[in-house]
N, C-alpha and C positions, 0 to 999 in steps of 0.2 A: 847321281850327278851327271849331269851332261846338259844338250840342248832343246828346248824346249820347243814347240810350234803349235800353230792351232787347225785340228782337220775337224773339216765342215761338211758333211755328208747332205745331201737333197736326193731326196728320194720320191717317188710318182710313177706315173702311169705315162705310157706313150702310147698314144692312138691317131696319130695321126702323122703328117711330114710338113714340114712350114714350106709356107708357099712361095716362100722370096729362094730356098734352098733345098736341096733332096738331104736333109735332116730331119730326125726325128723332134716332134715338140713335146718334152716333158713338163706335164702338171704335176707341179711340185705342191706333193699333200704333208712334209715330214721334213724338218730341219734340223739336225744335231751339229751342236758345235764340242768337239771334243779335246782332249789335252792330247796331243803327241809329241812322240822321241821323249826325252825324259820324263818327262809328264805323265805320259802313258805309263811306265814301269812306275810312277808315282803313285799314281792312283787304284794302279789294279793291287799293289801291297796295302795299300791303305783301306782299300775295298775287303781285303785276308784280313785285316784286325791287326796290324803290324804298325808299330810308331815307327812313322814315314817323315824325314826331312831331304825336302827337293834343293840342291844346288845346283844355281842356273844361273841366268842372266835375262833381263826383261827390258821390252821396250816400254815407251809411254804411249805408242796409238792405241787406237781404237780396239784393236783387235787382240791386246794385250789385257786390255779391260774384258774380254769374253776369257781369254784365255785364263785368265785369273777365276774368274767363275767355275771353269771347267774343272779347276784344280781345289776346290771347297773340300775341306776336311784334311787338307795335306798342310802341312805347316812348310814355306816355302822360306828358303835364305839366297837371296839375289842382287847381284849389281846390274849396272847397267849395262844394256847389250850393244846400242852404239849404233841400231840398227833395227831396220822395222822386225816387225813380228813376221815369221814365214807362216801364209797361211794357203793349207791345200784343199782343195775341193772337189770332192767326189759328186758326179751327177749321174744316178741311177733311176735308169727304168725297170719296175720288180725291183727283179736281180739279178739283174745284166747291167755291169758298169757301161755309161753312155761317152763321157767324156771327163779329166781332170787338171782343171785348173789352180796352176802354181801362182803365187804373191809374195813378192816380198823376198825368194830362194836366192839371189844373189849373194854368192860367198862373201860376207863379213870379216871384215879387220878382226883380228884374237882377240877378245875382251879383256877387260882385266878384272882382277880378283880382290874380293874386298877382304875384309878381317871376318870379317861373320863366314863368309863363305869356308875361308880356311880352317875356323875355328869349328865348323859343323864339321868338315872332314877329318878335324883330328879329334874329334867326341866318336866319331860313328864304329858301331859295331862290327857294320859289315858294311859296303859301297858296292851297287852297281853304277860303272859307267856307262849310260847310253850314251855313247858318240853319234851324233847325227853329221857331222861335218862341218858346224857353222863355229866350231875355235875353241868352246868353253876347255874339251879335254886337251886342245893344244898351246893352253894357257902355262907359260914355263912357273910359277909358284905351284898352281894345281898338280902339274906334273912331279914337282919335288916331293910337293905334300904327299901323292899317291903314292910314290917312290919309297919315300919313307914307310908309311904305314903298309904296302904288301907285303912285308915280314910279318906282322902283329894281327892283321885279323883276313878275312878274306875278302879278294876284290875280285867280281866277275866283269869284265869287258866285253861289250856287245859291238863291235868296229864299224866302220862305216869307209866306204871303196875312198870319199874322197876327205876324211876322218885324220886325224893323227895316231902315229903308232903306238900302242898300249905300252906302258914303262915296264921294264923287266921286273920282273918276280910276282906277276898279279898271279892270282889262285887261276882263272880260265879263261880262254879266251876264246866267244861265241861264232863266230863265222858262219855263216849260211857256206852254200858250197860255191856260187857265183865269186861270191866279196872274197871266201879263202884263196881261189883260182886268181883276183885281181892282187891279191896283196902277195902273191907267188909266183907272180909272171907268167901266170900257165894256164893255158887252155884247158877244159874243163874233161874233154875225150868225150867218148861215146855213153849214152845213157846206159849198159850195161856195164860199162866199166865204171861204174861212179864210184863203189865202195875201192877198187884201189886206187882211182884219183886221189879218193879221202884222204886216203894215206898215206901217200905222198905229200900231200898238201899238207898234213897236219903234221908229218918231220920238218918239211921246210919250214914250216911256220917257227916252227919251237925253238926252232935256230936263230931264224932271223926276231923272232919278237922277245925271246928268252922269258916263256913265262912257265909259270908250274903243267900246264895242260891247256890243249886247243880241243875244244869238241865243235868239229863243223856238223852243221846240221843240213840233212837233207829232204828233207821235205817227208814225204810219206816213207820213203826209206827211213827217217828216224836220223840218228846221228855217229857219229864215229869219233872216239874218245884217244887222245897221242897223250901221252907221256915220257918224259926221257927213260931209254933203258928199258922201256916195256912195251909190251907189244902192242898194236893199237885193237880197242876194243870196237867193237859193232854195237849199236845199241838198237835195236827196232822201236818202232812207233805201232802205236796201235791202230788199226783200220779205222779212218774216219770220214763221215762225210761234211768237207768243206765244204761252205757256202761264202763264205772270205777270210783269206788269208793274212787278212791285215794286226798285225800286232803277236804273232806265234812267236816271233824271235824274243818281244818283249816280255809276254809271256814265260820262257824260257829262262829265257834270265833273270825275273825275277823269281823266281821259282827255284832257280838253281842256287843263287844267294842267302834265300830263307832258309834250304836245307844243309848250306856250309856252314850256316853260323849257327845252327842246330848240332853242329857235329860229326855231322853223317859223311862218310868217303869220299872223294868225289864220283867212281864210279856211281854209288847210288844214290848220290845227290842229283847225278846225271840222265838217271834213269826216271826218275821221280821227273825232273824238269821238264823231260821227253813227253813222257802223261799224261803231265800239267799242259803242255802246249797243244796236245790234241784233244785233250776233253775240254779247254776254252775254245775251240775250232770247233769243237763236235756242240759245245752250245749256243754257237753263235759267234763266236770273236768279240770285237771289239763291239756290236748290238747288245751283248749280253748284260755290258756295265751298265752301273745305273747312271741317268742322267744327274749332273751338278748344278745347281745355279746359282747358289748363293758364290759371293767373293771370298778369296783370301787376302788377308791384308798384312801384308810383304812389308819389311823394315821402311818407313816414309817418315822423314820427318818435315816435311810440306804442309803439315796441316795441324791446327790446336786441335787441344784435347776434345773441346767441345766440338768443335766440326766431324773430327774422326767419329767421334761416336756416336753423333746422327746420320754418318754416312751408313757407318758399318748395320745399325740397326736399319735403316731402309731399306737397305739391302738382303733383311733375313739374318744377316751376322750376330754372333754373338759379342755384347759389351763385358768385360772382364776390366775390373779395379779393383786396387790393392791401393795402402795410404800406411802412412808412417812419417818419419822424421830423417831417414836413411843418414844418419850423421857418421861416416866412415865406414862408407860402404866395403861391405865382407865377403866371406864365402858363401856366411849363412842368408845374406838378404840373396845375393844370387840365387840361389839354388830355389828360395820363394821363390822368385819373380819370373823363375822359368817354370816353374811348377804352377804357377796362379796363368802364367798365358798359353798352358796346354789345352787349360778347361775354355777357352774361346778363340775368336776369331782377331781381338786386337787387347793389348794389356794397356790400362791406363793408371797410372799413378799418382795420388792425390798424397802433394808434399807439403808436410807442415812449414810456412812459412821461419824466418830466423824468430818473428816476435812471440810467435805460437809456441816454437821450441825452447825459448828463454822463459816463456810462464811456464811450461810445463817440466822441463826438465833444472833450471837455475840459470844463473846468470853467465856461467863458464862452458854455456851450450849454447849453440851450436857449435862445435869446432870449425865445420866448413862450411860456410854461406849456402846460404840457398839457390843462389847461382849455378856457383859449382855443383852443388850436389843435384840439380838437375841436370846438368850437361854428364855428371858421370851418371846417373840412371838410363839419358836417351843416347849414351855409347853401347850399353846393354842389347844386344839383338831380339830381347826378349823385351825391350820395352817398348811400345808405340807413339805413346804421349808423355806426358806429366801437367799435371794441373797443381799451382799453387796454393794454398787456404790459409787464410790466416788467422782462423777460430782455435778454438780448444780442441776440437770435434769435427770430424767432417759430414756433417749434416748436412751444413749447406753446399759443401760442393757435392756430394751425392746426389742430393735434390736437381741439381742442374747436372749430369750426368745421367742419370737413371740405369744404371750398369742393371744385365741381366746377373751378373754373378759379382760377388764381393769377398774379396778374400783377405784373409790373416792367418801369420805363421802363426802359430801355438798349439801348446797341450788341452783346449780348454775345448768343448762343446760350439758347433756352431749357430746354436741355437741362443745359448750364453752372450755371443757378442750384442753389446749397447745399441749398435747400428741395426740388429734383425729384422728390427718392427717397422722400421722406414724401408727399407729396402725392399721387404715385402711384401709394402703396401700398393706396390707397382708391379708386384708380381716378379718379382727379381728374389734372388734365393740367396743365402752367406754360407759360404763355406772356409774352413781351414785346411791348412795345409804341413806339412811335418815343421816341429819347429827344433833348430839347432843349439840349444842350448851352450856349446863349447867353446860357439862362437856367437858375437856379441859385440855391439860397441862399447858397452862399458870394459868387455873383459880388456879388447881391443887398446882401450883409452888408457887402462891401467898399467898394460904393458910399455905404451908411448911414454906414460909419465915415468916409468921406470930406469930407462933409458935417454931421456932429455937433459 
């Protein structure tokens, strides 16, 4: 959870100085457009094998649409940010940074917080906050919500100089040695003296931010772990050779959060993070990730069903449909509908029409219109679209869809479903997914009628 931006690296060769100015002219052979601040802690878990949900805040420019890309394979929950996309630009010769240009870094109004977003931070296992400083972690509901849940599972905080301050009781909080020295009022001393600045830095911190443990991290010294009532630990770093130091701390922190919610101490979750940040240095850094292009497609309800799914597939994206009647909507269609839009990139929902539901089910069905029952599926975070049919069968809206995947709850073979052979006449595959038997509309209905 936190803020997101987009860092754009140009890279080339300098041979020469321009002639209107005593600068260097770089031929730029190499573009990356990458995700950073939460984004980056996004991606490189998601890169680990780890089911990844990004809380942010997004604009609608241009650079929003890259930044989106960069973030492919991440399942993201976003409101709106209110505010351009910040995006930073590295221009290097070799490997010698040349110059970098900021867009967009003008400190933003606090966002605000949607229902998905809240709702992902109180499903979540474990949260890392990247604070970058543009509002999302000084959003007061986020703040509650995180408040709340640092009792219940672990929250590592990565702070930011001009950031908001972490809510008391999170599991750690990350500091480089600079950022602990600004949020301490204190000068940083002499580079031999850095491991007891640490220490000092890392009591005052615990006081002032009241969290379980501060581990300031110091660069190739490694880092130094505070706890209340215990002595502070030293942690070394392993000797490595940087080539850029861009993304260690994120590194760190994600790293530190995988092995809390694994169980492990924090000292040797600590340790482990430490590792982790120098053997991602020692391979490269941030060069190392693999490039993304395809898009993610983020809760929108801007566009029909048919438009989203020729967007998403031109784009490389995966089409993901499901279809039913959803008449009183439950636990059990939930828990589908979020499990049918893991397996791609946008969910879309082909809903039996009222007339469709009265041949097929009697004349005392639908209970709620078809209206309605689309407006409560596209409340759903997990839904994208809904398309209406008013067949027996959805044939013909598949046909006009063409989803790469097709999904139904049940016990039964996916090979079994009626729709296989259409669907995989385009190369699009059907799959199921667990079904809830305990819960149900009929049981649902039974109950209502019990009680009416």
């Amino acid at each position: 959870m936190g803020d997101v931006l987009l860092d754009v690296d140009l890279s080339g060769e300098a041979t020469r100085l321009c002639p209107d100015a005593p600068v260097p002219v770089v031929d730029v052979s190499d573009v990356r457009r990458r995700a950073g601040g939460a984004g980056l802690v996004a991606r490189m878990l998601a890169h680990d094998g780890h089911r990844v949900t990004l809380v942010t805040v997004l604009s609608d420019d241009d650079a929003s649409l890259a930044l989106e890309g960069a973030l492919a394979g991440v399942r993201v929950v976003s409101g709106p940010s209110g505010a351009k996309t910040p995006v930073k630009t590295r221009v290097r010769a070799g490997s010698q940074p040349v110059v970098r240009v900021d867009e967009g870094c003008e400190r933003p109004e606090v966002p605000a917080a949607t229902a998905g977003m809240l709702r992902a931070l109180d499903q979540a296992e474990v949260i890392v906050v990247a604070d970058y400083g543009r509002g999302v972690a000084a959003n007061p509901e986020i703040r509650e919500m995180l408040a709340a849940r640092a009792g219940d599972i672990p929250i590592v905080w990565d702070p930011h100089p001009s950031g908001a301050m972490p809510v008391p009781g999170v599991a750690v909080v990350t500091p480089n040695l600079s950022e602990a020295a600004k949020a301490a009022d204190s000068g940083v001393g002499t580079p031999g003296a850095i491991p007891a600045v640490g220490s000092a830095l890392g009591e005052t911190l615990l006081d002032r931010w009241q969290s379980q443990a501060v581990l300031v991290t110091m660069g190739e010294r490694g880092g130094l772990l505070s706890r209340p009532d215990t002595p502070p630990v030293a942690i070394p770093a392993p000797a490595t050779e940087v080539a850029d130091p861009c993304g260690a701390g994120d590194r760190l922190a994600a790293s530190l959060a995988v092995h809390l919610a694994e169980g492990r101490s924090l000292q040797e979750a600590a340790e482990r993070a430490i590792n982790a940040a120098a053997a991602f240095l020692g391979a490269g850094g941030v060069a190392s990730l693999p490039d993304r292009h395809r898009p993610v497609w983020h809760h929108s309800r801007e566009e029909d069903a048919v438009g989203l799914a020729r967007r998403v597939r031109a784009n490389g994206g995966t089409v993901v449909a499901t279809g039913g009647c959803f008449d009183l909507l439950h636990a059990g269609h939930a828990r589908t509908l979020s499990a049918a839009r893991d397996l791609g990139d946008c969910l879309i929902v082909c809903l039996n029409s009222d007339e469709s539901v009265r041949r097929i089910k009697g004349e005392e069905r639908p209970i709620v219109s078809q209206q309605d029952r689309a407006e409560l599926l596209l409340a759903l975070e997990c839904v994208d679209a809904v398309l209406v049919f008013g067949e027996d069968t959805p044939e013909a809206c598949l046909a006009t869809l063409r989803p790469d995947v097709w999904v139904k709850g049940g016990d039964y073979r996916a090979s079994e479903l009626p729709e296989a052979g259409l669907v995989e006449s385009w190369g699009g595959r059907c799959m199921t997914v667990p079904f809830h038997p305990a819960r149900s509309t009929s049981v649902l209905a039974d109950a209502l009628a019990k009680v009416s």
